[in-house]
C-alpha positions in Angstrom: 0.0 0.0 0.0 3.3 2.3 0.3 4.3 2.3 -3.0 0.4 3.2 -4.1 0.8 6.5 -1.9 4.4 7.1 -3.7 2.9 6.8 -6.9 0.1 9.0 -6.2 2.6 12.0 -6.3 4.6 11.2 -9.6 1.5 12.4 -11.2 2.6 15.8 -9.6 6.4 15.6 -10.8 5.1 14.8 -14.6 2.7 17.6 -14.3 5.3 20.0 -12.9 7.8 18.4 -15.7 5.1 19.3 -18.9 4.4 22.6 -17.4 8.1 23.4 -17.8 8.3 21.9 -21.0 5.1 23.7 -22.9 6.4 27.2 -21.2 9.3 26.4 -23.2 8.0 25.5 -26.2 5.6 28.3 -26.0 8.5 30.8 -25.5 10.8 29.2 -28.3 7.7 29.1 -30.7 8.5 25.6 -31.9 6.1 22.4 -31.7 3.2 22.5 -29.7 2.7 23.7 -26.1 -0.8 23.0 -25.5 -0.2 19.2 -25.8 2.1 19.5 -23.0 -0.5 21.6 -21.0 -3.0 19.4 -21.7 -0.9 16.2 -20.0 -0.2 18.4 -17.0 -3.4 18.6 -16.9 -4.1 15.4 -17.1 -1.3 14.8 -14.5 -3.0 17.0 -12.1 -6.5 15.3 -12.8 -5.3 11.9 -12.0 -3.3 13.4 -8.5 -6.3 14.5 -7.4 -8.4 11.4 -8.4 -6.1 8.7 -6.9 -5.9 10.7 -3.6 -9.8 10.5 -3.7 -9.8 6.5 -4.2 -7.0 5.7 -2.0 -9.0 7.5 1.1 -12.1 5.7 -0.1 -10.4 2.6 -0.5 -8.6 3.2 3.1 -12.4 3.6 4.5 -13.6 0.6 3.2 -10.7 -1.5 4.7 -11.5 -0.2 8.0 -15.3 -1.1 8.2 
């Protein structure tokens, strides 16, 4: 159950990492940036969600 926890905040690092990248893209002008905002999005999204299932998933095992 650890490693589910650890996990949980790589979403974060990826999200931080595509922010950085579409900022950089964005100021170079080359390829595009909104793909990258879009996975940080994404990134974010799925932080948020597994922190929402692991507490459910933590109630049910203690009923």
């Amino acid at each position: 159950m650890g490693y589910l926890k650890i996990t949980t905040y790589l979403y974060l690092v990826f999200a931080a990492f595509f922010v950085y990248d579409g900022i950089t893209k964005l100021q170079s002008g080359e390829g595009t940036p909104y793909l990258s905002f879009a996975f940080a999005a994404v990134g974010v999204f799925m932080f948020f969600f597994r922190i929402k299932s692991l507490k459910k998933f933590d109630n049910k095992k203690q009923e």
